[in-house]
C-alpha positions, 0 to 999 in steps of 0.5 A: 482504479477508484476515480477516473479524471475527465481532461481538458481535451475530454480524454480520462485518465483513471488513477487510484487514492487508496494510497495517498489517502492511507499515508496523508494522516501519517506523512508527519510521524517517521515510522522508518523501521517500525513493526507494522502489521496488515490484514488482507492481500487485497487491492486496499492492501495493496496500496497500503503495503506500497505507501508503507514501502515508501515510508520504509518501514519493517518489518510487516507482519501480514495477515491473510488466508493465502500465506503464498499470495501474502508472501508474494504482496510483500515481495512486490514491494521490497518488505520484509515479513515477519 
């Protein structure tokens, strides 16, 4: 979570724009099944690698210390690594 909404009612509703923010520059160029690569596993990955699945893209080649925390991103996401 990186911004948190203050309703009507005075209630928040916390919500991240980590990955709409990576995608809106790329929402008008089709990458479906383009090679893409990615450093770290972390939380800005994390939404980079969600937004890329919504693209469809693959395969991804992730760069990160833990090769099994890598794996395991990927595979929260339905992509394939490379």
């Amino acid at each position: 979570m990186n911004t948190i909404l203050r309703q009507p009612d005075g209630s928040l509703i916390g919500t991240n724009t980590d990955a709409a923010g990576f995608y809106a520059p790329l929402s008008g160029l089709d990458l479906a099944g383009q090679p893409v690569t990615v450093i770290g596993a972390g939380g800005a990955a994390r939404a980079i690698l969600f937004a890329l699945s919504r693209m469809g893209v693959g395969p991804v080649t992730l760069f990160n210390r833990n090769v099994l925390k890598g794996a395991a991103l990927l595979s929260s996401f339905g992509l394939k690594g490379q």
